[in-house]
MIZAKE-808197 format. One line per 10 residues: number of its first residue (from 1); their letters; for each residue x, y, z of N, C-alpha, C, O. Coordinates in steps of 0.001 Angstrom, whole numbers, padded with zeros to 6 digits. Example, Ala and Ser with C-alpha at 12.3 -4.5 7.8 and 13.67 -1.06 7.14 Angstrom:
BEGIN
1) as) 013190/-005690/007800/012300/-004500/007800/013200/-003300/007800/014236/-003319/008465; 012850/-002250/007080/013670/-001060/007140/012900/000030/007870/013409/001138/008039
This chain:
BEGIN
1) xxxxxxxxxx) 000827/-001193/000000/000000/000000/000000/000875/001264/000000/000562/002164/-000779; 001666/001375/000593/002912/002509/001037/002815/002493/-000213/001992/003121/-000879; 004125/001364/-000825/004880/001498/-001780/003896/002268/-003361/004301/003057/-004215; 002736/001698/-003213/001981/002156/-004159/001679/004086/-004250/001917/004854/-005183; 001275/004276/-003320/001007/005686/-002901/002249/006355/-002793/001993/007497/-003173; 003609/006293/-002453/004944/006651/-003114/005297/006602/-004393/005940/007564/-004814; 005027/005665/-005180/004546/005463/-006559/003944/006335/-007169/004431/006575/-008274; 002893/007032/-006838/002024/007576/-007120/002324/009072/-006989/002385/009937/-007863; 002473/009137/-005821/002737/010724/-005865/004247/011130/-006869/004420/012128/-007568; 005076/010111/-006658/006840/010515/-007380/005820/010942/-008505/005496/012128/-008568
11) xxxxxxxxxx) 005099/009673/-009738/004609/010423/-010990/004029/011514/-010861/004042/012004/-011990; 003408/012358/-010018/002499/013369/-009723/003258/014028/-009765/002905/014897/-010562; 004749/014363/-009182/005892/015146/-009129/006556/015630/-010203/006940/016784/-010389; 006713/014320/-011165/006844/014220/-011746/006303/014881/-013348/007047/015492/-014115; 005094/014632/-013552/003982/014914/-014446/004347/016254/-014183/004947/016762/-015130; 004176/017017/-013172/004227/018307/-013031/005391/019042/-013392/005264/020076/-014047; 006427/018660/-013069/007787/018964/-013261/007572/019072/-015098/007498/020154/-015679; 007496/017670/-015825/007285/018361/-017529/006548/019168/-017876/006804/020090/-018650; 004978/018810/-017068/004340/019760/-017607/004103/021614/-017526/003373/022339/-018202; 005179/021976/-016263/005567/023172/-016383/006872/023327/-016835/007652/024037/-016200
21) xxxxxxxxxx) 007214/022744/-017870/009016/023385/-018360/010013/022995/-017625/009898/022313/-016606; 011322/023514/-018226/012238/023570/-017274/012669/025118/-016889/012752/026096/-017632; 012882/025019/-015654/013013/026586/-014936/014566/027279/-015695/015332/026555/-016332; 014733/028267/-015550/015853/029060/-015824/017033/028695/-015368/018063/028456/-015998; 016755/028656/-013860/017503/027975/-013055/018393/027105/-013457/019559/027427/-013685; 017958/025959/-013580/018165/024337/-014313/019273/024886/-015414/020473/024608/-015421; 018691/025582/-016175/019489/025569/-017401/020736/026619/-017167/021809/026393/-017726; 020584/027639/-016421/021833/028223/-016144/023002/027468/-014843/024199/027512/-014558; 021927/026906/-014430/023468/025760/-012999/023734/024681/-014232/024960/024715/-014127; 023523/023805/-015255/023893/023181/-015750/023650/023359/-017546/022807/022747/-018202
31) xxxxxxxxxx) 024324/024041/-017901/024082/024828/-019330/024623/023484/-019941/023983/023110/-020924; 025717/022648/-019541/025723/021261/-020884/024811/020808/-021001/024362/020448/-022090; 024235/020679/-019883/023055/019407/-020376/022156/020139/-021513/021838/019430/-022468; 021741/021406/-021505/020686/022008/-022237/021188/022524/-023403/020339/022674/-024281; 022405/022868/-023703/022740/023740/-024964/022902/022436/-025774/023462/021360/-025565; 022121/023016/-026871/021755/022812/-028618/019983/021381/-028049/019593/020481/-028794; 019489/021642/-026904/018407/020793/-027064/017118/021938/-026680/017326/023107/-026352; 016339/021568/-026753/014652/022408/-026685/013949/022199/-025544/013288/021287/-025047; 014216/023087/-025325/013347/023451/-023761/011934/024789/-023385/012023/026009/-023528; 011143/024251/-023056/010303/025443/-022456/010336/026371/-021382/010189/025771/-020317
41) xxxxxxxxxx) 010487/027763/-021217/010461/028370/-019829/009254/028913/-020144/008666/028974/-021223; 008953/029313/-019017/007593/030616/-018648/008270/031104/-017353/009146/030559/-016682; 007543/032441/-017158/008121/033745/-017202/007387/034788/-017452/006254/034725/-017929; 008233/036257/-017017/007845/037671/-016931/008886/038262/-017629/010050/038248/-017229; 008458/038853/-018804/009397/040004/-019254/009856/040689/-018700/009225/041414/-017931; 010992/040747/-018833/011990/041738/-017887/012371/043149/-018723/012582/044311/-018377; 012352/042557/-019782/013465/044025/-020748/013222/043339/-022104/013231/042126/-022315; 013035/044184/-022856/012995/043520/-024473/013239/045012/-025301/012805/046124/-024997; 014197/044558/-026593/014532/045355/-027222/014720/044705/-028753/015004/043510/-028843; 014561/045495/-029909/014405/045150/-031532/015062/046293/-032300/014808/047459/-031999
51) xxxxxxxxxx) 015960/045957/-033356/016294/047270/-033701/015336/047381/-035237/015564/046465/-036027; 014586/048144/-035557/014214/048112/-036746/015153/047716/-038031/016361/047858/-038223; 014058/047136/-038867/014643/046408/-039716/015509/045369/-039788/015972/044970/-040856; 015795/044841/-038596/016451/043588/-038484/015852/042327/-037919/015148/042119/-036931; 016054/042012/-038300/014989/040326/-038209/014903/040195/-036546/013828/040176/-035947; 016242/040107/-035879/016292/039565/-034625/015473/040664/-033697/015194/041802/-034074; 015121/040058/-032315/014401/040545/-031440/015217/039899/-030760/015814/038839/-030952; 015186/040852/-029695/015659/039694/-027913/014484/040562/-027037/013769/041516/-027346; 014601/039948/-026081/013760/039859/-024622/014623/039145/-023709/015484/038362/-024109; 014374/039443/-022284/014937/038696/-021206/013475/038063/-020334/012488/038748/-020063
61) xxxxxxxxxx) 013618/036919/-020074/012657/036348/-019621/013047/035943/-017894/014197/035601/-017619; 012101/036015/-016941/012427/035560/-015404/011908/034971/-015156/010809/035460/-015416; 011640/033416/-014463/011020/033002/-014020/011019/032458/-012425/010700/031338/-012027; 011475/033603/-011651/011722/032958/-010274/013183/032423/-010167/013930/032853/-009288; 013482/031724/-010837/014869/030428/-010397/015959/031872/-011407/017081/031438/-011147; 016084/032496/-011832/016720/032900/-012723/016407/033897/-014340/015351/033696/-014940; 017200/034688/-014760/017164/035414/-016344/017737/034854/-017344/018823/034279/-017265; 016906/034998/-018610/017792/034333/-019268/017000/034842/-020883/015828/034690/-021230; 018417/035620/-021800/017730/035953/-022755/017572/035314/-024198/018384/034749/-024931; 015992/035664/-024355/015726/034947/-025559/016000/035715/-026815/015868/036937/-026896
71) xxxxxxxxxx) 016457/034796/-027962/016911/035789/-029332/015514/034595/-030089/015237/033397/-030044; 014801/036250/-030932/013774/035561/-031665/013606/036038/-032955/013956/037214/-033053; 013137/035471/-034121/012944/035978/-035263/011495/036340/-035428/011255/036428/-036632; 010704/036523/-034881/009745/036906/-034387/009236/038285/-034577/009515/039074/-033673; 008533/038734/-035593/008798/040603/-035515/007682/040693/-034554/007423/041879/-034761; 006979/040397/-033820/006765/040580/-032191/007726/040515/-031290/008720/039794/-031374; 007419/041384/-030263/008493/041589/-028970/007784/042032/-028295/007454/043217/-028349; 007135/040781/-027054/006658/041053/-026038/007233/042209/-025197/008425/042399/-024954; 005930/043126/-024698/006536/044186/-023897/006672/043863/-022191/006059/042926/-021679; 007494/044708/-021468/007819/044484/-020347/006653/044261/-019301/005791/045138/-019251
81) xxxxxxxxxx) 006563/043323/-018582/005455/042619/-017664/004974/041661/-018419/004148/040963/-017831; 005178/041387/-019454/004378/040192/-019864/004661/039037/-019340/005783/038857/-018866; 003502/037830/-019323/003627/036197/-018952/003794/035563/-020497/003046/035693/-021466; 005146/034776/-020353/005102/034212/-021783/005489/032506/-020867/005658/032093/-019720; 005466/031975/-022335/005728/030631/-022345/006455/030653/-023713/006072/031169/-024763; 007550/029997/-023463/008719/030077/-025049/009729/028907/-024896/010615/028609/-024096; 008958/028147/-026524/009904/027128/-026424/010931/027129/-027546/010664/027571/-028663; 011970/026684/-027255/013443/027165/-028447/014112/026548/-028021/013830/025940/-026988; 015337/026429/-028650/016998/025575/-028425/018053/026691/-027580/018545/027794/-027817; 018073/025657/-026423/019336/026497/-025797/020427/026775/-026221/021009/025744/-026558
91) xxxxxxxxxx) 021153/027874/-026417/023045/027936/-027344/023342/029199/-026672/022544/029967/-026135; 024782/029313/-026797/025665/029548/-026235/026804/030213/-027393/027323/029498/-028250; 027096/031705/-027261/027686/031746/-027924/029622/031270/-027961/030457/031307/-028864; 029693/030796/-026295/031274/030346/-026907/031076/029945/-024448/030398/030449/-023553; 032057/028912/-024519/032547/028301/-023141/033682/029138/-022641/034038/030022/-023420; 033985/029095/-022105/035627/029907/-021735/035567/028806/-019927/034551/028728/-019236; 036613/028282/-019664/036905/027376/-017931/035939/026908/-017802/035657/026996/-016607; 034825/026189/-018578/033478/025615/-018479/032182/026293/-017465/031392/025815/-016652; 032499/027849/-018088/031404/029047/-018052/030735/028863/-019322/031421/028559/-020297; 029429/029015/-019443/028331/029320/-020893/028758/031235/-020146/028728/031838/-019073
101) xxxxxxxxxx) 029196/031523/-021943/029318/033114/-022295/028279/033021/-023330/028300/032467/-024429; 027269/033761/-022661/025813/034754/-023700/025106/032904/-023890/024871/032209/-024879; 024982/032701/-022549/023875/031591/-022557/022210/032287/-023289/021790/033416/-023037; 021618/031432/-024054/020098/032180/-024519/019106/031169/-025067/019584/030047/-025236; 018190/031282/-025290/017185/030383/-026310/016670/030953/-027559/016029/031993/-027712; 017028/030163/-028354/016394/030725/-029491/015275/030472/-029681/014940/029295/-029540; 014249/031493/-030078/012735/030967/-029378/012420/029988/-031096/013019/030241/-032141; 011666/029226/-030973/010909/028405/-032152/009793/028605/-032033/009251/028441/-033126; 008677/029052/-030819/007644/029189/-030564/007194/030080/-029262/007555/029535/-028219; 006706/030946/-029124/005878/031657/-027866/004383/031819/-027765/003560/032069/-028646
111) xxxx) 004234/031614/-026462/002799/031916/-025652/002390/032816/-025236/003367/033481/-024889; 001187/033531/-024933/001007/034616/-023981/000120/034307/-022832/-001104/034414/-022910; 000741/033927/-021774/000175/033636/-020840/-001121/034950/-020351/-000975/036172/-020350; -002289/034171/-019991/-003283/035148/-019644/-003663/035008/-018015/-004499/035757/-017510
């Protein structure tokens, strides 16, 4: 009976853990595991900026555990306070003593949380 109901709740822990993303956190204490694979955060806009006429957009996204900015091709750019959900490939533009320098996600997809 125990063992079952320990069972039970780990998947509950579990289930929950995918089905809200992985936190910022996660991916900035351990940037190998995540750079060049696809991950979801959600989050509050922190700062977002676009320069006209250029494809790219960034935003910085927070979610509690950590910041972390997203580069998007996206000619939307959520404004500051927003709830997003954004899923993209983690990269890195270069390691230096096994530091991630300009850790980010490249978004493939965003949400607007309501």
């Amino acid at each position: 009976m125990k063992s079952r109901l320990l069972t039970a709740v780990a998947f509950a822990i579990f289930a929950a853990a995918c089905a809200s993303g992985t936190s910022v956190g996660q991916v900035k204490t351990n940037p190998g595991r995540y750079v060049d694979r696809n991950v979801t955060v959600r989050g509050t806009v922190t700062s977002s900026w676009g320069i006209p006429l250029v494809p790219l957009k960034m935003y910085q996204v927070d979610d509690g555990t950590g910041e972390i900015l997203i580069v998007s091709d996206d000619g939307r750019v959520p404004s500051r306070g927003a709830r997003v959900k954004v899923r993209g490939k983690v990269g890195e533009f270069a390691g230096l003593g096994g530091r991630s320098i300009g850790l980010h996600l490249r978004a493939h997809d965003i949400d607007y949380d309501r």
